[in-house]
C-alpha positions in Angstrom: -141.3 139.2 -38.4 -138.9 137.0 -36.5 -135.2 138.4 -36.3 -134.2 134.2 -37.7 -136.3 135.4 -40.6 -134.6 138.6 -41.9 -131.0 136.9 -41.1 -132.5 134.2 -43.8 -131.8 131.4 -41.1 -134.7 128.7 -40.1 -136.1 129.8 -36.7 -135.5 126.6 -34.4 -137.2 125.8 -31.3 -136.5 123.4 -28.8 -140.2 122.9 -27.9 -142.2 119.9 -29.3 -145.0 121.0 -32.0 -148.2 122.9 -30.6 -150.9 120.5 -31.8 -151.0 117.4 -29.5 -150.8 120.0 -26.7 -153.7 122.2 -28.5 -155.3 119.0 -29.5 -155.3 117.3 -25.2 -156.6 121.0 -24.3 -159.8 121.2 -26.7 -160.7 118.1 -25.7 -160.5 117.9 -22.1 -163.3 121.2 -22.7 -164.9 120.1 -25.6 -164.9 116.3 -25.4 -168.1 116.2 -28.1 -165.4 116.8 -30.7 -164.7 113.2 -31.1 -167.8 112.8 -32.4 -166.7 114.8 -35.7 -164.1 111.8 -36.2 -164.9 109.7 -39.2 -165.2 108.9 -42.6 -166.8 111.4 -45.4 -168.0 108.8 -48.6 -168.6 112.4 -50.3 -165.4 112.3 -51.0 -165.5 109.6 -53.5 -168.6 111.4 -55.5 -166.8 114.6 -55.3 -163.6 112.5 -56.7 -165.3 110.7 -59.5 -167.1 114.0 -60.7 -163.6 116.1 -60.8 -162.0 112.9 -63.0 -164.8 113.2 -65.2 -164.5 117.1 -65.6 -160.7 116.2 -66.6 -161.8 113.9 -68.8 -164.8 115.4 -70.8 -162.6 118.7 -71.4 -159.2 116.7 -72.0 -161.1 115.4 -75.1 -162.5 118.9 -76.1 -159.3 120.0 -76.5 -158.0 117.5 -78.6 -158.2 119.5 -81.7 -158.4 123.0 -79.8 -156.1 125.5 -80.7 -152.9 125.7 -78.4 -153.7 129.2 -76.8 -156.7 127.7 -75.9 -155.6 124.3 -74.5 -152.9 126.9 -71.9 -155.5 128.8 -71.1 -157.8 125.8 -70.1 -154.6 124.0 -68.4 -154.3 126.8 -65.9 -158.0 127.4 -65.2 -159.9 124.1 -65.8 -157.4 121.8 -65.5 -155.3 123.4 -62.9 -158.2 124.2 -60.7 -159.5 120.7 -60.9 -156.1 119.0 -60.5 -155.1 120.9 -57.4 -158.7 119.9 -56.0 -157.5 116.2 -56.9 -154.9 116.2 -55.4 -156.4 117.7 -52.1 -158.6 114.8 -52.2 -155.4 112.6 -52.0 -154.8 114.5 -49.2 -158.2 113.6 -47.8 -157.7 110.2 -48.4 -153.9 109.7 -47.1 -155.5 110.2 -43.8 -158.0 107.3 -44.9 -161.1 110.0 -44.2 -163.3 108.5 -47.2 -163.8 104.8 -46.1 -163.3 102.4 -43.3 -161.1 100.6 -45.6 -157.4 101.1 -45.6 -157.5 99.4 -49.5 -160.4 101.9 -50.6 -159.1 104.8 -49.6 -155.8 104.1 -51.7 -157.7 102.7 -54.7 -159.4 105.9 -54.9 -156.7 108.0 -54.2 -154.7 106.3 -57.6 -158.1 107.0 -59.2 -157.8 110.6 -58.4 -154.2 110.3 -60.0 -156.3 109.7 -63.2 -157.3 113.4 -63.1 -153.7 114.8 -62.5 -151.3 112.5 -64.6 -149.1 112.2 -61.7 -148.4 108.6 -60.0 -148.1 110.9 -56.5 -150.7 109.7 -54.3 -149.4 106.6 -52.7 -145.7 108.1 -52.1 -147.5 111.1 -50.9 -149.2 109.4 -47.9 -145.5 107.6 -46.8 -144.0 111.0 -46.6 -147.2 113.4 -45.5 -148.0 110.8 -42.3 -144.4 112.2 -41.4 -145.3 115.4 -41.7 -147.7 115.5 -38.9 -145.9 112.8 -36.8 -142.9 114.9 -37.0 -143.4 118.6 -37.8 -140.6 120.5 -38.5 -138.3 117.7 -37.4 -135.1 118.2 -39.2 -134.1 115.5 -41.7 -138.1 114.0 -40.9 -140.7 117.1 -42.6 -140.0 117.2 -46.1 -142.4 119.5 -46.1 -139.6 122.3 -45.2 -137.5 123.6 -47.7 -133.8 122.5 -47.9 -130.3 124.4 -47.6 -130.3 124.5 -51.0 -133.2 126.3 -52.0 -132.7 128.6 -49.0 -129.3 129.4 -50.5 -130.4 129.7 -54.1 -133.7 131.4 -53.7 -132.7 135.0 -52.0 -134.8 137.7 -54.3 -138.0 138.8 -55.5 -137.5 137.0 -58.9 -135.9 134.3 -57.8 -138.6 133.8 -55.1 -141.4 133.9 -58.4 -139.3 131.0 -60.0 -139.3 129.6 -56.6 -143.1 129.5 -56.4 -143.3 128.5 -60.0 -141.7 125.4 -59.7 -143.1 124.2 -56.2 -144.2 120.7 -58.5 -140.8 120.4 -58.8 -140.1 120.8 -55.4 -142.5 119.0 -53.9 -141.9 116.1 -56.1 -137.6 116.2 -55.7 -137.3 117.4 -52.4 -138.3 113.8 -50.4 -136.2 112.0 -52.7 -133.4 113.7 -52.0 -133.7 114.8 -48.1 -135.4 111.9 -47.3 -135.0 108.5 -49.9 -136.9 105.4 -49.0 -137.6 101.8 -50.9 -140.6 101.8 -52.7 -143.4 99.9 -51.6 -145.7 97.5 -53.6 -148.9 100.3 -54.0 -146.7 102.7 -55.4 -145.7 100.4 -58.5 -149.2 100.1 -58.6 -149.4 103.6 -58.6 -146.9 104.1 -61.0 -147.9 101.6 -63.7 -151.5 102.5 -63.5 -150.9 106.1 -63.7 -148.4 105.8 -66.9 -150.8 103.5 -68.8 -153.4 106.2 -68.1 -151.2 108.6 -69.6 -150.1 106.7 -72.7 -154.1 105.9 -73.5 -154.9 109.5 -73.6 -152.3 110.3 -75.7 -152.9 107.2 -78.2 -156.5 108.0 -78.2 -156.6 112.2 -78.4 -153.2 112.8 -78.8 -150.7 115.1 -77.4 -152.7 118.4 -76.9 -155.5 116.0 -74.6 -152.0 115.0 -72.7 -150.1 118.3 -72.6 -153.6 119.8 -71.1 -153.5 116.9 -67.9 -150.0 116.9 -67.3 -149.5 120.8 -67.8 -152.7 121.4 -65.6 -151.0 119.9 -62.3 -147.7 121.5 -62.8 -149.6 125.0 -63.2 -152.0 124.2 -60.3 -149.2 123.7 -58.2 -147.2 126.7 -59.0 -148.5 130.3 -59.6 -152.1 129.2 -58.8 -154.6 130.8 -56.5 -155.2 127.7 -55.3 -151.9 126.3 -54.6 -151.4 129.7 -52.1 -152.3 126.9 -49.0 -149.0 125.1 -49.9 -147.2 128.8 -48.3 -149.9 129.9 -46.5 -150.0 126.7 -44.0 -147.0 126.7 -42.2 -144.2 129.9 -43.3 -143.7 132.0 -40.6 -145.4 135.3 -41.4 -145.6 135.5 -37.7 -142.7 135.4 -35.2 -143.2 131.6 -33.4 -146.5 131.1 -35.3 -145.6 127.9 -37.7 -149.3 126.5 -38.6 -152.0 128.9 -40.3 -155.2 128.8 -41.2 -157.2 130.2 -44.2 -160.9 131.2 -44.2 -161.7 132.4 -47.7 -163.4 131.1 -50.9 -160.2 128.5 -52.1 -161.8 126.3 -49.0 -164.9 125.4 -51.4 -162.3 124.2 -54.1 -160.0 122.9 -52.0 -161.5 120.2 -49.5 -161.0 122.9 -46.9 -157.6 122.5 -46.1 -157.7 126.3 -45.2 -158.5 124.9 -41.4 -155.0 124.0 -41.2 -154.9 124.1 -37.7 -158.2 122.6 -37.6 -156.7 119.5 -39.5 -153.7 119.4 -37.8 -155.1 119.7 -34.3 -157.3 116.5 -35.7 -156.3 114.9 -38.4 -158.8 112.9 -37.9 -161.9 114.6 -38.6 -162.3 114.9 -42.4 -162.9 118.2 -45.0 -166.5 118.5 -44.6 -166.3 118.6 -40.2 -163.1 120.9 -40.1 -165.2 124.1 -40.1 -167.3 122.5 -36.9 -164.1 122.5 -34.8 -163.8 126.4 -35.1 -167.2 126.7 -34.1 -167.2 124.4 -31.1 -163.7 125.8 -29.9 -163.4 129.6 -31.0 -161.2 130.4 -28.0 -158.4 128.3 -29.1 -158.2 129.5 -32.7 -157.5 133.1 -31.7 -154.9 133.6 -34.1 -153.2 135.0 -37.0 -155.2 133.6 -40.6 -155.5 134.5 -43.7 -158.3 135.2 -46.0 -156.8 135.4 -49.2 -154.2 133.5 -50.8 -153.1 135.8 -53.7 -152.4 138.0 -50.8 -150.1 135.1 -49.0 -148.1 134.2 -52.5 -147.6 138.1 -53.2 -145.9 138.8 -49.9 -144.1 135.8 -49.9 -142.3 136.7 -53.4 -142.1 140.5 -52.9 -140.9 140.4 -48.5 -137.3 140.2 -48.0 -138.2 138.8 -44.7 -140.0 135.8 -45.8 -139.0 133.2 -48.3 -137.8 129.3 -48.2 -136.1 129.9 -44.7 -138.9 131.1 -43.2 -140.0 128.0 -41.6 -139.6 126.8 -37.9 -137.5 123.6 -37.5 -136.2 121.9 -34.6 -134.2 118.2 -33.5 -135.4 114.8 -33.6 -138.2 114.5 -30.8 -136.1 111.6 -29.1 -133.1 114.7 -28.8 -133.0 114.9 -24.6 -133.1 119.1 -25.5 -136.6 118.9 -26.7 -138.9 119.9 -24.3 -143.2 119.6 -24.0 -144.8 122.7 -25.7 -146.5 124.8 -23.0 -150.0 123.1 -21.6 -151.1 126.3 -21.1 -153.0 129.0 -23.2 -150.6 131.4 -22.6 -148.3 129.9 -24.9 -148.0 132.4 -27.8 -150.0 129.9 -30.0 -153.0 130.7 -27.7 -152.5 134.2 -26.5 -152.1 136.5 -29.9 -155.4 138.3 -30.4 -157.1 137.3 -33.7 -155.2 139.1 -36.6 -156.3 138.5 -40.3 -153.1 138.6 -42.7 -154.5 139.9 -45.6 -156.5 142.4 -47.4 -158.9 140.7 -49.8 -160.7 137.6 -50.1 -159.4 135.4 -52.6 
């Protein structure tokens, strides 16, 4: 673990982010990559038939008991929303159509199944996130000074985890507040009128099960172990990870995070190609299991909200070109699997 880790300090580096350097490398060997680029229209099916899950067992659970409708929020309804949302995620990168208008309409359909009005602000702010990784004041995606300072502990690291909606949802706001644009109002009153039907219509317990479903998908869920396991630095200098395990079937295999990053443009269903074609270049630390990644992350004193690697504004005359070799450590560390089950 990185000595900037245990001092509970971000680890900053002055060199630019490894995946345009990765990404020029793979290609100038395996040029046939480009052909994985495109658009995946399964995305839409796959979309349309996790709405419709949320919305046959939203109405079974109209009268249900209230232990029932928890328990159904966490499993059903957090393991559908979470794969919703990844669809979003699919879909910010305009993967399912040609169409820059499609790929937003179906996204705020896709906010049908989660209750959340998240998917237009969600592109804005995630476009940055790959433009500028770990730019300071640019990646939201990072945790700020203030949960670094607040979340120290084991318990206050599960509270931490818990409330990653929360976070997630704040946190751009705050670090990084813009205008909204004319598709998020859209967003917004389309999503709320969604959620007013549903509770005219079935009533609260139908609602409480949407809404509560996404918060608990994105918290303490098996599935929501990617948003930790992707880019904390369980490894000195290594800040993108990816996941091989059985969450990729639910999760529009974002687990090929340094897949996606390295090409954002090839979409879910390709990402797995790209380890296949290339295998030299994804030599590195993964995961398998992501009830492995969110127990470590609560129960290490050497990883938590600072363990992230940051560094200045890529127009700052101190940032240099990550190394254009494969010696650079993101090339050189022998494979290593950071986990011990499969989950």
């Amino acid at each position: 673990m990185a000595t900037k880790a245990k001092a509970r300090e971000f680890t900053w580096l002055e060199t630019d982010e490894p995946h345009a350097t990765r990404r020029k490398l793979i290609l100038q060997k395996h040029p046939e990559i480009r052909e994985l680029f495109g658009e995946e229209p399964r995305t839409l099916w796959l979309t349309i038939g996790l709405v419709a899950i949320q919305l046959y067992t939203l109405y079974q659970v109209r009268e249900a008991p209230w232990p029932l409708v928890l328990v159904l929020s966490y499993i059903v309804a957090g393991t559908a929303s979470h794969s919703l949302n990844l669809a979003v995620h699919e879909l910010s990168h305009n993967l399912g159509f040609e169409s820059l208008v499609l790929n937003k309409l179906v996204s705020i359909f896709a906010n049908l199944g989660t209750g959340f009005p998240s998917a237009i602000t969600f592109q804005r702010y995630h476009m940055e996130h790959h433009q500028f990784q770990g730019v300071d004041g640019m990646d939201v995606d990072i945790p700020s000074l203030l949960e670094v300072r607040v979340f120290t502990n084991t318990l206050l690291k599960l509270f931490w985890v818990l409330g990653q909606p929360l976070f997630y949802a704040l946190r751009p706001m705050i670090v990084r507040p813009k205008d909204p644009i004319a598709w998020e109002i859209v967003n917004w009153i389309v999503v709320i009128c969604w959620d007013f039907t549903i509770f005219y219509f079935f009533g609260l317990k139908s609602l409480i099960y949407l809404v509560l479903g996404t918060i608990l998908g994105a918290g303490l869920h098996p599935c929501a172990g990617h948003f930790i396991a992707e880019h904390y630095e369980f490894e000195e200098n290594q800040e993108t990870y990816s996941y091989y395990g059985f969450c990729n079937r639910l999760n529009f295999n974002v687990g090929y995070h340094n897949e996606h990053h390295d090409f954002p443009k090839v979409p879910w269903s390709r990402l797995p190609e790209i380890r296949k074609i290339a295998p030299e270049f994804y030599q590195m630390p993964h995961y398998t299991s992501y009830v492995w990644v969110i127990y470590k992350y609560i129960t290490d004193p050497n990883i938590g909200p600072f363990a992230r690697i940051k560094r200045k504004d890529k127009k700052s005359k101190q940032s240099k070109k990550a190394p254009e070799s494969p010696k650079s450590p993101q090339f050189s560390k022998p494979t290593k699997v950071l986990d011990i089950s499969c989950t």
